[in-house]
C-alpha positions as YAML, in Angstrom:
chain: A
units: angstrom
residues:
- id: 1
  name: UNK
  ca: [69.89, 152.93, 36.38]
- id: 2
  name: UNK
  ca: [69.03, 154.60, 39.76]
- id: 3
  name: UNK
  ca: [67.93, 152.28, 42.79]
- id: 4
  name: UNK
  ca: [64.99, 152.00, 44.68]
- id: 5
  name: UNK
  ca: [65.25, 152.36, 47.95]
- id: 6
  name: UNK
  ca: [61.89, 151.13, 49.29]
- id: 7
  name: UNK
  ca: [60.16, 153.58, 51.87]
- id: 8
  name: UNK
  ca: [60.60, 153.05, 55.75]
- id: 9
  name: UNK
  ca: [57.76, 151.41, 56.39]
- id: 10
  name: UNK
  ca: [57.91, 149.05, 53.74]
- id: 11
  name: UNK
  ca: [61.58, 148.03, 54.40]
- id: 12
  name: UNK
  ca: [59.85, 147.34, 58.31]
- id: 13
  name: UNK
  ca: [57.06, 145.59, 56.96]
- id: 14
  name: UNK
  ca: [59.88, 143.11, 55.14]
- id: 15
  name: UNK
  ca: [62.12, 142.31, 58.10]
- id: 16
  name: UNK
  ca: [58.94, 141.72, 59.87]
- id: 17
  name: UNK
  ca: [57.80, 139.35, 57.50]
- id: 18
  name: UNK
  ca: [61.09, 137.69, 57.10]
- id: 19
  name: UNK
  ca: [61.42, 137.43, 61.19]
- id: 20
  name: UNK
  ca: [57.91, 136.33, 61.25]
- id: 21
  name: UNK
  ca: [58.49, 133.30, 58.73]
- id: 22
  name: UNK
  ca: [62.19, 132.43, 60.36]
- id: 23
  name: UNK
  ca: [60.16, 131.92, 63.84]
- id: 24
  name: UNK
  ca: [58.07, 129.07, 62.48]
- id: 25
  name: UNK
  ca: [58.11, 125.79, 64.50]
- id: 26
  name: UNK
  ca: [56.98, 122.74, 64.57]
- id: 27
  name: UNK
  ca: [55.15, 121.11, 67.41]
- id: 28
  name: UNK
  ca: [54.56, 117.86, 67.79]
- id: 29
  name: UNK
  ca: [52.42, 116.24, 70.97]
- id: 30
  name: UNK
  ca: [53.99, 112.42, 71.41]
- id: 31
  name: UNK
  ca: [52.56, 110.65, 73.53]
- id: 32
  name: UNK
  ca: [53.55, 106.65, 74.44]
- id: 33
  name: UNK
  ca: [51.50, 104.84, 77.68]
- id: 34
  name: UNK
  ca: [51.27, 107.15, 79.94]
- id: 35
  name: UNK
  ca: [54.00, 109.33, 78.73]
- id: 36
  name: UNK
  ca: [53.73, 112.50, 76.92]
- id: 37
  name: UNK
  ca: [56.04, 115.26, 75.59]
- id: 38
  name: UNK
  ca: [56.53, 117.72, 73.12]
- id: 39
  name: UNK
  ca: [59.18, 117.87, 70.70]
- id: 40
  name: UNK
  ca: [59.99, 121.20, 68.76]
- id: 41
  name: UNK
  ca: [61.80, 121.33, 65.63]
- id: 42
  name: UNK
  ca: [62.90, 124.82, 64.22]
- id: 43
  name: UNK
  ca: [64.08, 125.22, 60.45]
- id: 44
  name: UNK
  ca: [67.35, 123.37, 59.71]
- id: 45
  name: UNK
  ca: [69.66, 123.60, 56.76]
- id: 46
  name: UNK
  ca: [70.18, 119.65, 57.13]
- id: 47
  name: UNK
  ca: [68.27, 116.78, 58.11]
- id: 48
  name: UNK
  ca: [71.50, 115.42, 58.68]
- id: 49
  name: UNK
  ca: [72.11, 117.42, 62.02]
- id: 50
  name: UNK
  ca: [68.60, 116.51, 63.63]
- id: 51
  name: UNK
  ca: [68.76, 113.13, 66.07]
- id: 52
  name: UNK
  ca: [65.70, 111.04, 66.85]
- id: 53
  name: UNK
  ca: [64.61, 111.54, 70.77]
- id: 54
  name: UNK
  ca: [64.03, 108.26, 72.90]
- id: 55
  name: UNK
  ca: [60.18, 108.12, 73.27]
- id: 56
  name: UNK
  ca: [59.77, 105.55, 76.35]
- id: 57
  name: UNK
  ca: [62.09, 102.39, 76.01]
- id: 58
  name: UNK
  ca: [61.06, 100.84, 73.17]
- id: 59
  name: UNK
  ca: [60.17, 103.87, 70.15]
- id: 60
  name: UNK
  ca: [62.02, 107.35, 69.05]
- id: 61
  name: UNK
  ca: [60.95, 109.87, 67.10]
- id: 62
  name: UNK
  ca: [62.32, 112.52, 64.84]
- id: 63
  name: UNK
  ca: [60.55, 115.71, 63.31]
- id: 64
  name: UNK
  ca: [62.40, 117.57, 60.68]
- id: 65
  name: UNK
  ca: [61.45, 121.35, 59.42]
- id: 66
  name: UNK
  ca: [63.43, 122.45, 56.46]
- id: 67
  name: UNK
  ca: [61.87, 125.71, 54.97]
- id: 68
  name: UNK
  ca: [64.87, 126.30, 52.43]
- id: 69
  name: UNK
  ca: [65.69, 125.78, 49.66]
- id: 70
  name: UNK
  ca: [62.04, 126.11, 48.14]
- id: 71
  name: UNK
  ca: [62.94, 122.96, 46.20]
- id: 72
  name: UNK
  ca: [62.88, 120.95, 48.68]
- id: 73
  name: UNK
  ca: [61.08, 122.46, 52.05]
- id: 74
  name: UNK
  ca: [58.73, 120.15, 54.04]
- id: 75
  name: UNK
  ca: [58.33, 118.90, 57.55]
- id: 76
  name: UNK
  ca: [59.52, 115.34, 57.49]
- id: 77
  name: UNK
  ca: [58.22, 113.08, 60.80]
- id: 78
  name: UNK
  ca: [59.50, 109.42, 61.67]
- id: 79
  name: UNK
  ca: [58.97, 107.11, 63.94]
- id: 80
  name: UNK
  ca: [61.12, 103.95, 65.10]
- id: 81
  name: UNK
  ca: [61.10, 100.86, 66.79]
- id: 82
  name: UNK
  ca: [64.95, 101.11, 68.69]
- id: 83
  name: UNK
  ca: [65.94, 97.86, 68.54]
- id: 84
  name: UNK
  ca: [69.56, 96.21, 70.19]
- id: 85
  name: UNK
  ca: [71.18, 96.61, 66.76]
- id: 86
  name: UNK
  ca: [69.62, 99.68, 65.81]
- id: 87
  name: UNK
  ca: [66.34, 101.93, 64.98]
- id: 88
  name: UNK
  ca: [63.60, 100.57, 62.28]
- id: 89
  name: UNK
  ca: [61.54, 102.73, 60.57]
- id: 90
  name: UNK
  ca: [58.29, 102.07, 61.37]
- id: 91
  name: UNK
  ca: [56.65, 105.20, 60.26]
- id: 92
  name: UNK
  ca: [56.99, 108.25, 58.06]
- id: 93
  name: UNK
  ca: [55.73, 111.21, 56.68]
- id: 94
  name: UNK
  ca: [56.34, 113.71, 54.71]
- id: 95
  name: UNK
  ca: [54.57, 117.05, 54.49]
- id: 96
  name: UNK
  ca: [55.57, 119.96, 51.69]
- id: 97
  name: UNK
  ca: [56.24, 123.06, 53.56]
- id: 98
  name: UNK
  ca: [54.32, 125.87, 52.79]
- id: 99
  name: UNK
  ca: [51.85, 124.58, 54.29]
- id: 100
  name: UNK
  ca: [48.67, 124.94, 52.46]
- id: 101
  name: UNK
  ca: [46.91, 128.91, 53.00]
- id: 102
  name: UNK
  ca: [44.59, 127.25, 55.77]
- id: 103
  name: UNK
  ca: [47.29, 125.86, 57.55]
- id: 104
  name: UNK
  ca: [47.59, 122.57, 56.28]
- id: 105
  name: UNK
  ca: [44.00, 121.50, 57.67]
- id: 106
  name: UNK
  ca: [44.91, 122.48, 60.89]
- id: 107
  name: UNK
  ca: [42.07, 121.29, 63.52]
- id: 108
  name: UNK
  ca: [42.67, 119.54, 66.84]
- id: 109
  name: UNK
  ca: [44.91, 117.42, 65.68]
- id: 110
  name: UNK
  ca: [47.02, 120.03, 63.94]
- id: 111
  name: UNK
  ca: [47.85, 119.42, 60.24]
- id: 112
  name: UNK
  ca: [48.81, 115.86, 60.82]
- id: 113
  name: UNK
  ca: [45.45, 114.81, 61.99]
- id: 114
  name: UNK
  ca: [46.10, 112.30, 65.02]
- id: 115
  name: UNK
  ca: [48.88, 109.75, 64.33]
- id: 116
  name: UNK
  ca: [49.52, 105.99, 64.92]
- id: 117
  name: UNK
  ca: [52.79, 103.67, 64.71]
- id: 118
  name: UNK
  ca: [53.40, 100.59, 66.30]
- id: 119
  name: UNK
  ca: [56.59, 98.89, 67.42]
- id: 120
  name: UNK
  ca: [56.87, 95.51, 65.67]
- id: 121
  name: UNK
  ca: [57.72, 92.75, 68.06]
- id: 122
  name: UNK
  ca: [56.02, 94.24, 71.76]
- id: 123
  name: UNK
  ca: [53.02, 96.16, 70.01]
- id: 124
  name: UNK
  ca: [53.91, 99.29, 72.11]
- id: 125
  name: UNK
  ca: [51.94, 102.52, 70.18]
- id: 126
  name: UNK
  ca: [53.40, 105.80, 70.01]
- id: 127
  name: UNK
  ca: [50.31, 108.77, 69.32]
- id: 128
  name: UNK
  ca: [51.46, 111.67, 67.95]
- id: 129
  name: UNK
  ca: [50.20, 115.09, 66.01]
- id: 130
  name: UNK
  ca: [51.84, 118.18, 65.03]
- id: 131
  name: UNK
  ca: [50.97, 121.68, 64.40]
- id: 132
  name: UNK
  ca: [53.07, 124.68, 62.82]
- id: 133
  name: UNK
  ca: [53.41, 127.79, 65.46]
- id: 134
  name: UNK
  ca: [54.91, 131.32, 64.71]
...
């Protein structure tokens, strides 16, 4: 059986939708008193690999984007309390990844919608929302 070859512009069309998909990131906007940064999480092949990142003195937070396999894809976001022996979960969510075709809901607040945890013992909030960028 003879193979296809597809034509030139369709074999561009292809890598530019496979670049276009493997640029995805997630963006979240923490925010904690008066302190605010952004985290970024790219695709990873294991949540393993990705650490939480300290989020003033008392919270962390962790985003994870796994687009592969299909089985399994979603953006995964947690929040803890960090604690002297340790981090407690105080928050998670879980997201499947394709996002739905409008973008999960995306609106101000991303496709999270604006996001609450609070630490346990000093009642410190962390804010947060993310949003999925090319």
């Amino acid at each position: 059986m003879p193979t296809v070859m597809p034509r030139p512009a369709t074999a561009f069309l292809l890598l530019f939708l496979a670049l276009d998909a493997a640029a995805e990131q997630v963006v979240c906007h923490v925010s904690y008193g008066d302190e605010g940064q952004i985290y970024v999480a790219r695709p990873v092949a294991s949540p393993y690999d990705v650490p939480a990142v300290a989020v003033g003195s008392h919270l962390r937070f962790r985003a994870i984007f796994q687009n592969k396999p299909k089985e399994t894809a979603a953006i995964k976001l947690y929040a803890y309390a960090a604690e002297e022996d340790g981090a407690a979960l105080i928050h998670q969510a879980t997201y499947p990844y394709p996002l739905a075709k409008d973008g999960g809901g995306q609106s101000r607040y991303g496709f999270t919608g604006l996001l609450r945890a609070y630490e346990p013992v000093l009642g410190a909030e962390l804010q947060y929302w993310c949003e999925l960028q090319p």
